[in-house]
Backbone bond lengths (Angstrom), bond angles and torsions (degrees), N, CA, C in turn:
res aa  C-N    CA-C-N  psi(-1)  N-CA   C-N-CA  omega(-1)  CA-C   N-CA-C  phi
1 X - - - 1.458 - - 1.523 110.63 -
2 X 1.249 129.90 -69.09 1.735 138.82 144.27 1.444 95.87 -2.31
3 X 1.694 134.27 -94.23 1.147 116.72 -156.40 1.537 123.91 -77.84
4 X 1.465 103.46 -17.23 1.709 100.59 -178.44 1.516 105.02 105.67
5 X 1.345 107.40 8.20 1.494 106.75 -175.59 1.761 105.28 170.71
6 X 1.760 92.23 154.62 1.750 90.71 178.69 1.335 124.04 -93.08
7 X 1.045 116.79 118.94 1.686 109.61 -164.55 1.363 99.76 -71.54
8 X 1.585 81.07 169.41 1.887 97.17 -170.98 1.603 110.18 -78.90
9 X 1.586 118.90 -15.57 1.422 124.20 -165.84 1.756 88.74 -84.70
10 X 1.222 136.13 -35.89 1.434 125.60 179.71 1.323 128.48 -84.41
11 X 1.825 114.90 -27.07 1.368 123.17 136.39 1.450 131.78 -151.94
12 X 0.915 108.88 155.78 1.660 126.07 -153.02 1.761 94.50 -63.56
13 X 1.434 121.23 -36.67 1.353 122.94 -175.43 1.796 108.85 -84.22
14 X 0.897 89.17 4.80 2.101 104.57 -161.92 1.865 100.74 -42.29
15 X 1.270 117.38 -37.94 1.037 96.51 -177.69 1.514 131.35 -93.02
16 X 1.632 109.48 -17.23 1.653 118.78 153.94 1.582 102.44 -54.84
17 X 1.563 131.22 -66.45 1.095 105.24 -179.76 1.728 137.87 -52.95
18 X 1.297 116.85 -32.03 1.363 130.03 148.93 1.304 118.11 -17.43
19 X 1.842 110.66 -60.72 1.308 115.11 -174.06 1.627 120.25 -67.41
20 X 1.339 102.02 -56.91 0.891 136.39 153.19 1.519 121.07 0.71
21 X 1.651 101.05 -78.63 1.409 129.14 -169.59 1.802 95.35 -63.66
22 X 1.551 107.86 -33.03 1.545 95.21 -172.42 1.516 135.67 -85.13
23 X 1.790 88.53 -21.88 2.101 90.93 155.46 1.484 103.37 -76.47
24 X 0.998 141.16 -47.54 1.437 142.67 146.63 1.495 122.53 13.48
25 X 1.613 111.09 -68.61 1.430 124.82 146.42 1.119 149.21 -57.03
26 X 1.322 113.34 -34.57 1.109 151.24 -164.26 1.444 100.68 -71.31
27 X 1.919 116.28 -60.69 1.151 134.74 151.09 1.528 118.03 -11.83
28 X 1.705 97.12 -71.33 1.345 107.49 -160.74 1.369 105.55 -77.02
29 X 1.583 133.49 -13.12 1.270 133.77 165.93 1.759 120.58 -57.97
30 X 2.023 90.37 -30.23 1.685 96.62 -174.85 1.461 103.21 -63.98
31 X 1.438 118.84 -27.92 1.357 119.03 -135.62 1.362 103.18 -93.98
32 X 1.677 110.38 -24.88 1.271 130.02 176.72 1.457 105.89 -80.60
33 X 1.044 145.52 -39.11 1.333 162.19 -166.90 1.750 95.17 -63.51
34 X 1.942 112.66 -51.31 1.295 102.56 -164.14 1.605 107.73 -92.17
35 X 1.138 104.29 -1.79 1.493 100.88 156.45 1.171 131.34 -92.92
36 X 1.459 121.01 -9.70 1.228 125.27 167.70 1.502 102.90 93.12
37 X 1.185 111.20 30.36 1.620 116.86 166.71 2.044 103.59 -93.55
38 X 1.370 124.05 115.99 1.455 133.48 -151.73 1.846 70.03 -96.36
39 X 1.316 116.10 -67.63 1.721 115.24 -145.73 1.458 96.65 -65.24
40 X 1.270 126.05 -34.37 1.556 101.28 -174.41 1.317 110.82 -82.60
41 X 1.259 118.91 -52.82 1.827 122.29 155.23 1.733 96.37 -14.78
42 X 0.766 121.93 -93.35 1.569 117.25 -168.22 1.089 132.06 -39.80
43 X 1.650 121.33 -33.93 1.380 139.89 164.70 1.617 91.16 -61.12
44 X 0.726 114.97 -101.13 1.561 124.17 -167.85 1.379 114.54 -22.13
45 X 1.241 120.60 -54.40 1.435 124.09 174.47 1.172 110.59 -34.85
46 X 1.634 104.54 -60.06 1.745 110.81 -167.52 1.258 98.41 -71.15
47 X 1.459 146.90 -35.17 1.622 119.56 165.96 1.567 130.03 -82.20
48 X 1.652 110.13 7.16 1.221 88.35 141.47 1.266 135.99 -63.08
49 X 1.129 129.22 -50.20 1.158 152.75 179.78 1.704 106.57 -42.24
50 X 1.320 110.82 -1.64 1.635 110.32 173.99 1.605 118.66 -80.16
51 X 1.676 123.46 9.24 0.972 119.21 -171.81 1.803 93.68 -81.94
52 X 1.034 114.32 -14.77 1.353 124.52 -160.01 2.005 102.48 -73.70
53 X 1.098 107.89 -32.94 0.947 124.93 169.59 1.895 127.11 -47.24
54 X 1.536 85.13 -28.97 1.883 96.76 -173.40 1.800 82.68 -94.31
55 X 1.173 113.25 -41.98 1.747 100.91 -145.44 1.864 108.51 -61.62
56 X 1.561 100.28 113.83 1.311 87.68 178.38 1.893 111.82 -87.69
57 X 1.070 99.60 153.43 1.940 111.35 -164.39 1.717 95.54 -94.37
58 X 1.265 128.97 -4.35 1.246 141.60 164.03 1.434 132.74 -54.60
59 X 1.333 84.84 -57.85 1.613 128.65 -169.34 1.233 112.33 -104.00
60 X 1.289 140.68 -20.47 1.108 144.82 -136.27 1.562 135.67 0.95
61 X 1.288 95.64 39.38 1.329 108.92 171.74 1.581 113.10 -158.99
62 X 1.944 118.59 145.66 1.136 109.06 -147.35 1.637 93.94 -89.21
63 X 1.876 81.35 163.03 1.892 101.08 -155.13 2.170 98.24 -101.90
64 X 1.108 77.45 -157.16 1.809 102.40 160.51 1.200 108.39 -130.46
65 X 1.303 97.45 117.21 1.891 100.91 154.77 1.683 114.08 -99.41
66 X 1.783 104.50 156.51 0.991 114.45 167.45 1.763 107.66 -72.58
67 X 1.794 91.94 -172.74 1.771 103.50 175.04 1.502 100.50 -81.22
68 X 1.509 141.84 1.85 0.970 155.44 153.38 1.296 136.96 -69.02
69 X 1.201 122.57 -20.24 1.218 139.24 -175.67 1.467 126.10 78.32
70 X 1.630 99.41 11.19 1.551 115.58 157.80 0.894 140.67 -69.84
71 X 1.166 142.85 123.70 1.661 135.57 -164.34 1.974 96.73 -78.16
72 X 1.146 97.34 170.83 1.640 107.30 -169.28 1.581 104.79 -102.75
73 X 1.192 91.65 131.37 1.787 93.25 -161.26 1.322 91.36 -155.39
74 X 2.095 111.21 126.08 1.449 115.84 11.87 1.625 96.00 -74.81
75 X 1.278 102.94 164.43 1.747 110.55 169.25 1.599 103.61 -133.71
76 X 0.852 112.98 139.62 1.698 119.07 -176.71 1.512 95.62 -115.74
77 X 1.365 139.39 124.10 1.751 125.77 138.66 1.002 140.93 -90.14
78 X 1.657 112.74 16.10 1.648 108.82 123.78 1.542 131.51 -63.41
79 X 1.011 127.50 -17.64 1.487 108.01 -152.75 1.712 97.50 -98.54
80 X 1.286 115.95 140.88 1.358 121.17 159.31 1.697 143.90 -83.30
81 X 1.344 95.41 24.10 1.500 109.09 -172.07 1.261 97.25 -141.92
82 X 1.740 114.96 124.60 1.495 113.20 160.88 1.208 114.96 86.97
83 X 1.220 127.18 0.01 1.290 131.22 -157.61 1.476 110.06 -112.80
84 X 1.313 119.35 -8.25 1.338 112.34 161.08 2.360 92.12 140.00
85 X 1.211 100.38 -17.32 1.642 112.94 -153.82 1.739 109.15 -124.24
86 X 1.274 102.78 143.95 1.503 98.63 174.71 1.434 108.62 -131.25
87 X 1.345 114.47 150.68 1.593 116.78 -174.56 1.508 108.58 72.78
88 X 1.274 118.10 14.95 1.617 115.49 -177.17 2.058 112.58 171.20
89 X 1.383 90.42 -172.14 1.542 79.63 172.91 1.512 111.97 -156.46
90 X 0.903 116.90 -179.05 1.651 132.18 -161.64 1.918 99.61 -32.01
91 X 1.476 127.90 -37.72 1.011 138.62 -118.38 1.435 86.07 -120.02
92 X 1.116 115.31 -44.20 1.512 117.11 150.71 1.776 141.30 -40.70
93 X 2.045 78.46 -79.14 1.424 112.58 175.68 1.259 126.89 -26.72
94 X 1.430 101.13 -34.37 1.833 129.08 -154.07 1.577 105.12 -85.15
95 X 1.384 113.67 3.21 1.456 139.39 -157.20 1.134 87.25 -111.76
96 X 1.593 132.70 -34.23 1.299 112.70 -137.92 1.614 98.00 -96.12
97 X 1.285 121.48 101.99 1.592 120.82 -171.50 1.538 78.52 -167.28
98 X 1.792 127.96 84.70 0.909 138.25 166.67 1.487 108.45 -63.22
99 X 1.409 113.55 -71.74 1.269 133.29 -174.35 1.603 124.60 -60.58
100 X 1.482 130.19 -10.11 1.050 144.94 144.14 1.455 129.34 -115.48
101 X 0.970 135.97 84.73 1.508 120.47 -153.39 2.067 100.62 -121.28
102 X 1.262 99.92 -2.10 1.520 105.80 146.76 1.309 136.35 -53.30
103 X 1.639 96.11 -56.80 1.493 111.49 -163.23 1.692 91.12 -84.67
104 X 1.578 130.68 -24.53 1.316 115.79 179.27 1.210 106.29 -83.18
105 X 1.549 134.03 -7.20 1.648 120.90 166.37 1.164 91.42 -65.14
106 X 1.286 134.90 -63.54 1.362 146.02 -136.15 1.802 99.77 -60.86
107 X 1.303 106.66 -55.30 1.433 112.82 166.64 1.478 132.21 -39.31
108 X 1.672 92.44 -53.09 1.260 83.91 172.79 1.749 125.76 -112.36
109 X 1.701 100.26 68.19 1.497 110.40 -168.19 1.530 124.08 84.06
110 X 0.680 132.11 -1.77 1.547 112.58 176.76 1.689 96.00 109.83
111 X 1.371 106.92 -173.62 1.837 136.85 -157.99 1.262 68.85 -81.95
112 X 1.589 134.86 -78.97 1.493 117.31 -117.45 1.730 85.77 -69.74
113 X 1.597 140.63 -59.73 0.984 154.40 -114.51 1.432 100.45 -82.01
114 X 1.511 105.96 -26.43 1.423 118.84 -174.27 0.824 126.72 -87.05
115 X 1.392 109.94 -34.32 2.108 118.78 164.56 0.897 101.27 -81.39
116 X 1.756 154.41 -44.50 1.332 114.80 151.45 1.648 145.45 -48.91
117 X 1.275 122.20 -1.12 1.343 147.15 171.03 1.628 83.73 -80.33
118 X 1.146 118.49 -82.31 1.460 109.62 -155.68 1.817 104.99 -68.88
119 X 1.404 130.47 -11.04 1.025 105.48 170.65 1.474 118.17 -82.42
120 X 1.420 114.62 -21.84 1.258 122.28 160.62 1.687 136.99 -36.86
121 X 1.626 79.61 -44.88 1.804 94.47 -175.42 1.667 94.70 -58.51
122 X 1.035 114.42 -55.36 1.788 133.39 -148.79 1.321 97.48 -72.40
123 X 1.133 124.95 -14.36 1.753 121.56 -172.12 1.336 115.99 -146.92
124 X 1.418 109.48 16.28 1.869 107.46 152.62 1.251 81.94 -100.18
125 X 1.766 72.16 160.92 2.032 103.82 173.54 1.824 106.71 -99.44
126 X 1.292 110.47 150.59 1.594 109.59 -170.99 1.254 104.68 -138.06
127 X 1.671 96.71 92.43 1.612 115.62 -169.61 2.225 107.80 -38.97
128 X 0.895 109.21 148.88 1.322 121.90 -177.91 1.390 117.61 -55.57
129 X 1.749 109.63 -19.07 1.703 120.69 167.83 1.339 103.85 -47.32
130 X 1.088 120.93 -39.82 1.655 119.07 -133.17 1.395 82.79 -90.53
131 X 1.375 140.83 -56.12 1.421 136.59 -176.73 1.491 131.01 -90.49
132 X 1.612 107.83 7.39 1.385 116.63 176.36 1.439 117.41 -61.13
133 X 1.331 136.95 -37.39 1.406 140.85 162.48 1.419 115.88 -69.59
134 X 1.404 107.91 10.80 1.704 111.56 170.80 1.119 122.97 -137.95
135 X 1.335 115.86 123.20 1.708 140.23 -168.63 1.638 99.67 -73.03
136 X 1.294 116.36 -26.47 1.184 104.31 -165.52 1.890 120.52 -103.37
137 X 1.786 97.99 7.11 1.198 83.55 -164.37 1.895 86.03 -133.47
138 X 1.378 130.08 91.41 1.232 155.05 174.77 1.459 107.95 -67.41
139 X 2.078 109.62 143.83 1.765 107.94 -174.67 1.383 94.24 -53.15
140 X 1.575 111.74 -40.19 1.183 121.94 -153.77 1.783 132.53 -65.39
141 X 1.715 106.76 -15.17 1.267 122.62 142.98 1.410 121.73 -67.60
142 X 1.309 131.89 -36.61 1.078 134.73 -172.06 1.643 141.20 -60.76
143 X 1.074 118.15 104.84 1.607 107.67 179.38 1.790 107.26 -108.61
144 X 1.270 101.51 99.45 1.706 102.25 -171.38 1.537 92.52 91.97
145 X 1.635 80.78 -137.51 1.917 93.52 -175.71 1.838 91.44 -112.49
146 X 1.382 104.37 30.25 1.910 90.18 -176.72 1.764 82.64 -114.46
147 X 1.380 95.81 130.24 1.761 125.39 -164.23 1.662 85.58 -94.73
148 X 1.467 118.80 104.21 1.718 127.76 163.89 1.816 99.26 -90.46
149 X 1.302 113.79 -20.34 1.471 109.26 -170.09 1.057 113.26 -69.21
150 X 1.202 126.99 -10.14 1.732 128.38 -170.86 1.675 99.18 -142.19
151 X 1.688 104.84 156.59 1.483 97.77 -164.54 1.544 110.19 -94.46
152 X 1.037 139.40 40.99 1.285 130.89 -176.52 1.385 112.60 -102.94
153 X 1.396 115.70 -21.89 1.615 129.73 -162.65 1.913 96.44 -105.99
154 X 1.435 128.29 7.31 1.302 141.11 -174.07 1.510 131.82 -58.72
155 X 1.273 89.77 -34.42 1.497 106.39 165.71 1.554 106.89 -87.73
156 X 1.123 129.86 -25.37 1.682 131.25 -148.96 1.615 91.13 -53.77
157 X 1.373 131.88 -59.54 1.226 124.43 -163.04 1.990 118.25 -50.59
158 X 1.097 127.64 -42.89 1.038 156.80 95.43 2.009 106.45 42.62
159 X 1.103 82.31 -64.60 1.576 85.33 -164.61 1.868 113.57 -82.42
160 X 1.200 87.84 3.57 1.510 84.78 159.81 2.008 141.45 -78.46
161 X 1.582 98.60 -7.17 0.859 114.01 162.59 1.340 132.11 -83.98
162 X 1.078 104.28 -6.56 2.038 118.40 173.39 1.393 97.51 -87.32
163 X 1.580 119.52 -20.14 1.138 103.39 175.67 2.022 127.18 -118.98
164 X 1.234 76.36 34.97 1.957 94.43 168.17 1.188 97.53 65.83
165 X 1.388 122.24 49.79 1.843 123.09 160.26 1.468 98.18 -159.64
166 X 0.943 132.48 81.61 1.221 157.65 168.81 1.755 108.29 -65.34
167 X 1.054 125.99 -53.63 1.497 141.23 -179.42 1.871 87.83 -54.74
168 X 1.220 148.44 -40.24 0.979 149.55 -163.08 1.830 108.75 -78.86
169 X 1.357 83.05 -33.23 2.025 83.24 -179.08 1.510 91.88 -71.05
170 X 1.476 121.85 -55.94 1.704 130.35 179.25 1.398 98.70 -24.00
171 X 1.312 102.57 -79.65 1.594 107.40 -169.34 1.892 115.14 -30.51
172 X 1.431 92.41 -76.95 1.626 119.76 160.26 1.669 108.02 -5.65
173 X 1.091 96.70 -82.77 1.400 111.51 179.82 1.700 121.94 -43.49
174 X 0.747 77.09 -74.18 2.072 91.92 163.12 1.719 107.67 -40.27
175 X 1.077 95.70 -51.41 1.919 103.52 178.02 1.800 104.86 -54.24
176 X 1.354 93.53 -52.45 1.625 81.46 -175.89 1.094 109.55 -100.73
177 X 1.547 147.88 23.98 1.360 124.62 144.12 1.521 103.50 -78.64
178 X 1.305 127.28 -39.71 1.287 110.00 -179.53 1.313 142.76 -68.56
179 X 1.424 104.59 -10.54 1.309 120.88 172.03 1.762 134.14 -128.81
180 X 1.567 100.14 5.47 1.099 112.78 145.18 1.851 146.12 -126.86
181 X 1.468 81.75 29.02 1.833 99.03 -173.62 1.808 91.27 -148.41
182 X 1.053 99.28 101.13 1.734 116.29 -176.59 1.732 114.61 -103.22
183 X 1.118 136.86 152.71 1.436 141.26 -178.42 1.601 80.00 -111.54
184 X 1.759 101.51 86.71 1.246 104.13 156.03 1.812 103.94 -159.65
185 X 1.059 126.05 165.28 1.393 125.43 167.34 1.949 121.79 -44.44
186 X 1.634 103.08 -39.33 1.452 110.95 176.59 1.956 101.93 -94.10
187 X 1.221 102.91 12.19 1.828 96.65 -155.42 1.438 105.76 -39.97
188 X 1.342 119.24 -28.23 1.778 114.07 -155.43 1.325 104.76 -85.08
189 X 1.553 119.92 133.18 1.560 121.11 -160.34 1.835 118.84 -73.30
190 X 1.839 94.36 -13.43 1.432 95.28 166.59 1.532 97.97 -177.36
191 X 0.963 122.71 -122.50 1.847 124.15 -157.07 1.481 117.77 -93.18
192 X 1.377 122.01 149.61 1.361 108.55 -167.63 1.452 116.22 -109.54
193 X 1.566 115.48 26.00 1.516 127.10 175.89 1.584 105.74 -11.29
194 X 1.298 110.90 108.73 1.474 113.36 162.41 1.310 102.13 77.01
195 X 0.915 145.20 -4.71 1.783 136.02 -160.09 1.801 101.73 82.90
196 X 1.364 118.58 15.05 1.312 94.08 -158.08 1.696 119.99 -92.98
197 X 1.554 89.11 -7.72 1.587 110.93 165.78 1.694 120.22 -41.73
198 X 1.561 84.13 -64.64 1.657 121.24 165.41 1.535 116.75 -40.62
199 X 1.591 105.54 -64.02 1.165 122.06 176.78 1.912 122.37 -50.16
200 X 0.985 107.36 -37.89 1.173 126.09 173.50 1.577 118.98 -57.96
201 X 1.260 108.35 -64.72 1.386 138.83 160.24 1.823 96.92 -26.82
202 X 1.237 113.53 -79.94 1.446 135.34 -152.68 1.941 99.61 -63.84
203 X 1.348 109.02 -57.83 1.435 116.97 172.74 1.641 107.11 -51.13
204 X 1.513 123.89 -39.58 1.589 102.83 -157.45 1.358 91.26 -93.36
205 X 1.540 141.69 -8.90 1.541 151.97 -174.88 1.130 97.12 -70.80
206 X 1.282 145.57 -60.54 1.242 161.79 94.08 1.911 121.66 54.32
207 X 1.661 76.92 -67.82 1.780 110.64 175.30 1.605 114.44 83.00
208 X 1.099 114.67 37.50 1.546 109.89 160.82 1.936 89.31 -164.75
209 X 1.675 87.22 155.16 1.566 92.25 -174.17 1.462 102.33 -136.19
210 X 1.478 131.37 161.64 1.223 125.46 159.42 1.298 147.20 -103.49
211 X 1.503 93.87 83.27 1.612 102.22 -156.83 1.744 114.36 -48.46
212 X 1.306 105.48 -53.86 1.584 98.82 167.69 1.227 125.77 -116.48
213 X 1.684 115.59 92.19 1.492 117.02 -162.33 1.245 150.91 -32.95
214 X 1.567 102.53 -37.81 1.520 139.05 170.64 1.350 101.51 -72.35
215 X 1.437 124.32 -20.34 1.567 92.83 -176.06 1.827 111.06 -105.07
216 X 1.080 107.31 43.15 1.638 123.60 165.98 1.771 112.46 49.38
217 X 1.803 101.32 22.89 1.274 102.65 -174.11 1.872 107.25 -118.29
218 X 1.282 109.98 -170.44 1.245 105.88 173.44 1.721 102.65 -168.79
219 X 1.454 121.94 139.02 1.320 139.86 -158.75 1.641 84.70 -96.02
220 X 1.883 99.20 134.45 1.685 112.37 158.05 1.180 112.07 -58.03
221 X 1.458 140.33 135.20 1.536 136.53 140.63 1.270 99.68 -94.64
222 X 1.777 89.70 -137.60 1.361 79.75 176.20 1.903 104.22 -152.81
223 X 0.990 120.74 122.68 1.601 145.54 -174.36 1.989 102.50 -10.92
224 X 1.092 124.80 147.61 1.360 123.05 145.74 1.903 107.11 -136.53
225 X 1.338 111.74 35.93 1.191 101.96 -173.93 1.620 93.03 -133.36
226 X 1.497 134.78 153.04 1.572 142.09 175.79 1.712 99.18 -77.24
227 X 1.203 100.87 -50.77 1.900 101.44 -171.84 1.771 102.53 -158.61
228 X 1.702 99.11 138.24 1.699 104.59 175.92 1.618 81.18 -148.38
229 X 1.862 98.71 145.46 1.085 112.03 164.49 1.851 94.15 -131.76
230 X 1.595 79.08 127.21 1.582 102.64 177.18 1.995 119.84 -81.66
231 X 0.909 136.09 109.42 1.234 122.70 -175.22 1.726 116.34 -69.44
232 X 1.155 132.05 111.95 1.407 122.87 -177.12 1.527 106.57 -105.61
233 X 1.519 126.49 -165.39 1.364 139.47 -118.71 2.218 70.19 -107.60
234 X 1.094 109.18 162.86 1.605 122.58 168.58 1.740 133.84 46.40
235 X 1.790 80.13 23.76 1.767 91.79 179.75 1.258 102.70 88.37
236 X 1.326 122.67 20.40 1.643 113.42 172.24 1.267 104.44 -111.45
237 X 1.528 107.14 145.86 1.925 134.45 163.48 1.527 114.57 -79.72
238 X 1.041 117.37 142.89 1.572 108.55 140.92 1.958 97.82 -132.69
239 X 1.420 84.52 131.47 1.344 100.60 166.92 1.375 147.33 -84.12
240 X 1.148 134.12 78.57 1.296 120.15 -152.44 1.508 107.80 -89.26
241 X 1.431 116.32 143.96 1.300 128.36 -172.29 1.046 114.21 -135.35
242 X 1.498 129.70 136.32 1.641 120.44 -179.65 1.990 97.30 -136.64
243 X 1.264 96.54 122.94 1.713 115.93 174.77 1.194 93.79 -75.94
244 X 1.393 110.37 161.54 1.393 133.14 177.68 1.414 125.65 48.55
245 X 1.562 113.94 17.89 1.144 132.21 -164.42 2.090 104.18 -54.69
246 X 1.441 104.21 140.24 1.310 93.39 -176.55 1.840 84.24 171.73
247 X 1.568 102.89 137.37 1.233 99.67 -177.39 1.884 128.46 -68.87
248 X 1.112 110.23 6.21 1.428 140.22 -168.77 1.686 94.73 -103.38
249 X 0.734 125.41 -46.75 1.556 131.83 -170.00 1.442 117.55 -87.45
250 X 1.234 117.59 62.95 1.626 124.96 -163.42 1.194 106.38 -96.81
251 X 1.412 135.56 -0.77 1.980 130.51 -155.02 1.703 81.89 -112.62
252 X 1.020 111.65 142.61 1.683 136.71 169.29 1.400 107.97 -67.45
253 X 1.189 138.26 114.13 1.412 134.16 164.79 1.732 113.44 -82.47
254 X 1.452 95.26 -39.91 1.347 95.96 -155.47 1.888 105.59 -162.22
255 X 1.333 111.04 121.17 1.702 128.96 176.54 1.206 116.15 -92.76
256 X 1.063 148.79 116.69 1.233 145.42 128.74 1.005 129.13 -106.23
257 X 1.715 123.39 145.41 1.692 120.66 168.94 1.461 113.90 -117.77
258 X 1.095 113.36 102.96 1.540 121.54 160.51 1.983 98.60 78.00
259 X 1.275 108.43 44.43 1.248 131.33 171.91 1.722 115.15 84.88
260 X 0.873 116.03 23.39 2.026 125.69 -147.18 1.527 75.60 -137.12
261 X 1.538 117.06 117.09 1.565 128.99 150.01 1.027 128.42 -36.97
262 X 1.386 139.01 124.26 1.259 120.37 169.62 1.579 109.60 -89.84
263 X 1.201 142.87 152.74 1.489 123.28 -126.61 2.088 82.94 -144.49
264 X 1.301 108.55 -25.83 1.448 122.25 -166.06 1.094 114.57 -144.03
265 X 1.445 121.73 154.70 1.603 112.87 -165.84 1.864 117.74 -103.96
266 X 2.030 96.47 64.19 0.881 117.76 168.32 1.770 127.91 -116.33
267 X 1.000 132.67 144.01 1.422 114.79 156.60 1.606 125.15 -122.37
268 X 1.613 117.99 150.70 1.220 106.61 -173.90 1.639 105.09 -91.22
269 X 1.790 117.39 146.54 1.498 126.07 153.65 1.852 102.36 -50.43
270 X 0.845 102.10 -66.37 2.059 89.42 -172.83 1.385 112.90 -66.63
271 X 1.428 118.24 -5.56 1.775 108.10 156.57 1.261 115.15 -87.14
272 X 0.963 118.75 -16.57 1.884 123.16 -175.72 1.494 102.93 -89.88
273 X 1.573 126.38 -58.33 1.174 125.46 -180.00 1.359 122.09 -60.32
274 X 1.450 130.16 15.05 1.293 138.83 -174.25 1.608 103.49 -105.40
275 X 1.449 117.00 -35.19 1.381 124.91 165.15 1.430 108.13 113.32
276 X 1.480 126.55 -176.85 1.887 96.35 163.36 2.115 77.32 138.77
277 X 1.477 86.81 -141.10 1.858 105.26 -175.25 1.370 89.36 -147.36
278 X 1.656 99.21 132.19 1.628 115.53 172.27 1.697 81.77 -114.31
279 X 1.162 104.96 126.39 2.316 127.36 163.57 1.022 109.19 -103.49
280 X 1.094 107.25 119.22 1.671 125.01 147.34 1.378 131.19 -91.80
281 X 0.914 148.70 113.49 1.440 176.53 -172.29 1.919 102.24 -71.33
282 X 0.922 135.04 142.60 1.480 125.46 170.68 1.317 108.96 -155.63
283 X 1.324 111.66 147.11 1.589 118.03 -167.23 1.864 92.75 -154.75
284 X 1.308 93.01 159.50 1.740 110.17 172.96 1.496 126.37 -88.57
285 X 1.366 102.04 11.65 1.602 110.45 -136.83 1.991 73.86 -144.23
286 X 1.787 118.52 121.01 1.240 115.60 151.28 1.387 135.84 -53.04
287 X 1.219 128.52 113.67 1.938 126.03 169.19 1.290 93.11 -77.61
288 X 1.518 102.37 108.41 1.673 139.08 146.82 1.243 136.59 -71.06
289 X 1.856 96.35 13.13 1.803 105.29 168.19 1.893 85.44 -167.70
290 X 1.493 81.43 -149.24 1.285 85.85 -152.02 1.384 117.12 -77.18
291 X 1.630 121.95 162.90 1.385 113.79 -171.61 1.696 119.73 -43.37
292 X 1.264 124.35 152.78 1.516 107.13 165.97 1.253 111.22 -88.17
């Protein structure tokens, strides 16, 4: 609490928890906010804001500090052991700013700088050194150096829509249901913490996910299902429907919920929990602006 973060000299994971701890808060700021609690809302706010604390502006990607205020050196953000992170690594981690994911484009350069960051992750290769001292991070989760086998990197696909390429999460998405959720006895690409393996799976089939839970929203992907009706709380449906459905046809043309455009590639929890028809629109061809 004192430094704003857990150093790496007290634990080896100090800087996943760091991150961690700050949607964490962030949360509990929402929660205070809707009750109309001002002082804890405010406390909390300002420690979300402690992820800021790891990100080195050097490196552009966040580090380990000591109880000193030294960064940890050498530091590699490939490697998944020791490095400050568990279930992943620097290259990931640096993603992990659920709850602000503005201010972490902004950090790290702007829109363009960031979808090349994330196209990067997805299409370097991450020799087997880097994860051999880790049980938790398998080739066999792996697409690039972006870790789907473990849930910390879950949203990552996701975050391409904060940065005005949305058609790229589409793509994304599609990539890893097909190649990490198999109709086979081993199909699942690695561990099923919580159902959340599962969970993942089921939300982007779906076509919207919730990158940051607490904030009552949910990011467009993009559908792999023709029709699901979800059962909700008081005898209500929501229906989800996707036109032009066809496994070739993965780019979003067009959102609507319950006849009302969706205009941005957001959705609200209190428009969904009301019940109704969420449409999907589908085309072969990426929309490179805004919905029609």
């Amino acid at each position: 609490m004192k430094l704003g973060y857990v150093p790496f000299d007290k634990s080896v994971y100090g800087s996943s928890m760091t991150l961690e701890y700050a949607y964490d808060d962030w949360a509990i700021a929402q929660l205070a906010e809707s009750i109309g609690n001002k002082e804890v809302a405010a406390k909390f706010n300002e420690r979300a804001h402690n992820w800021k604390n790891l990100f080195n502006n050097n490196t552009g990607f966040v580090g380990a500090k000591n109880s000193d205020g030294s960064w940890k050196a050498p530091f590699d953000p490939l490697h998944t052991a020791n490095e400050g992170f568990i279930e992943g690594n620097s290259w990931n981690y640096s993603l992990y700013v659920p709850h602000d994911v503005p201010a972490l484009i902004q950090r790290m350069g702007g829109n363009e700088r960031f979808s090349q960051y994330l196209d990067t992750l997805f299409t370097m290769y991450l020799p087997d050194k880097y994860f051999a001292e880790t049980e938790d991070v398998t080739r066999e989760g792996l697409i690039g150096c972006y870790v789907h086998g473990n849930e910390p990197s879950h949203h990552v696909p996701y975050l391409y829509n904060w940065a005005s390429k949305p058609w790229k999460t589409q793509e994304r998405i599609h990539q890893i249901k097909n190649s990490m959720y198999l109709n086979k006895p081993d199909g699942l690409c690695g561990n099923d913490d919580c159902g959340q393996m599962s969970a993942w799976y089921v939300f982007s089939s779906l076509g919207f996910y919730p990158v940051a839970p607490a904030s009552g929203q949910y990011a467009i992907g993009s559908p792999s299902v023709k029709e699901a009706t979800l059962q909700l709380p008081n005898n209500k449906e929501l229906v989800v429907k996707v036109e032009n459905y066809d496994e070739k046809n993965i780019y979003v043309q067009h959102v609507e919920i319950n006849g009302k455009p969706v205009r941005d590639y957001t959705l609200l929890h209190r428009d969904l929990i009301k019940g109704g028809e969420l449409l999907f629109k589908m085309g072969r061809k990426p929309m490179k602006k805004r919905f029609k």
